[in-house]
N, C-alpha and C positions, 0 to 999 in steps of 0.2 A: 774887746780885743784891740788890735791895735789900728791908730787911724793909719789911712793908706801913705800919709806921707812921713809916719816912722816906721813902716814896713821896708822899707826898701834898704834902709841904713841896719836895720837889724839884719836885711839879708847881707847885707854889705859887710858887717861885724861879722857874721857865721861864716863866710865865707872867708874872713881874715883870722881868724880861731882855727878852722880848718887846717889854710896854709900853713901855719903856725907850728899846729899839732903836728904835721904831717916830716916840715921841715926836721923837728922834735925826732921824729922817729926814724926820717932817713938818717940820722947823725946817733941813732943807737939806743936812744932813751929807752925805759919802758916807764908807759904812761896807763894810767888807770885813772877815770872820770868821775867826779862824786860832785853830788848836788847837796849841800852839805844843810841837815835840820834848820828849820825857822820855825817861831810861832805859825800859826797858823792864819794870823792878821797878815802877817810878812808876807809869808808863801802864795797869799791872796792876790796882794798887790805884785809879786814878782808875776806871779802868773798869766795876771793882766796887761804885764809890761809885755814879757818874752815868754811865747809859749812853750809851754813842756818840751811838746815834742820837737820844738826847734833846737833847744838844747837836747836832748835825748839822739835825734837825729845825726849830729856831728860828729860823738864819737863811733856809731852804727856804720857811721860811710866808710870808714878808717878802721873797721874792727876793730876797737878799741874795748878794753870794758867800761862799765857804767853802771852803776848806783844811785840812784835818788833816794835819798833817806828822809824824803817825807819832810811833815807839816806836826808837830803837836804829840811825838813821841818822847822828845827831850825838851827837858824844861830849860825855859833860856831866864837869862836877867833881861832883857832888854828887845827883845823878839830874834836879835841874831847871836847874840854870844849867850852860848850854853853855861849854866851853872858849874860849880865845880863837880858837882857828883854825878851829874849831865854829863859832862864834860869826860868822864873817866870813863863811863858807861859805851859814851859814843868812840873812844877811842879804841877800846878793846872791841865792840862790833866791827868798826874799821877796820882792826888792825886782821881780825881774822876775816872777812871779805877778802881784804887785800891778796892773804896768802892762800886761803884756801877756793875761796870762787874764783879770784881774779888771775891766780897764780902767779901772785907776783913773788919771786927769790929772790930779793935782793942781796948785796954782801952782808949784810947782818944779818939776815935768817940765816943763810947759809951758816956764817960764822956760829952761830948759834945751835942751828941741829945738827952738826957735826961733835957737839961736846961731848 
């Protein structure tokens, strides 16, 4: 996990994400949270940097929604950018989370199921 003296800067970055977010939303946004696929070598070492639940956490404080899409379901070139057919796969998962778990309307759904 992480040594005691990068823990505190990671509390220090969570806590400025936070702000951030928060700011974000008193000004009208609508924000939804995604932890977006990596290999599964990646997702290793990310995990070992910043734990899950410290990301998971942040948008929870702030009822935000949140997705993590995992480790080793989409095949990457390179352990973080998704192939092309990766790539289309994970978009359309995305894109209906987005609208149907997350609820997110934006003006182009909108504009769209109105047709």
């Amino acid at each position: 996990r992480l040594r005691p003296s990068s823990h505190a800067g990671r509390v220090r970055g969570a806590a400025e994400v936070t702000k951030r977010l928060r700011r974000l939303m008193d000004e009208g946004w609508d924000i939804a949270c995604v932890r977006f696929p990596l290999s599964p070598e990646l997702r290793a070492i990310e995990d070992r940097t910043v734990p899950p639940e410290m990301l998971s956490d942040i948008p929870a404080s702030l009822g935000l929604p949140y997705r993590d899409f995992g480790a080793g379901e989409y095949s990457t070139a390179d352990g973080s950018h998704l192939t092309w057919g990766a790539s289309l796969a994970f978009s359309r998962t995305l894109s209906v989370w987005l609208i149907e778990e997350a609820g997110w309307r934006g003006p182009g759904v909108a504009a769209r199921t109105e047709r």
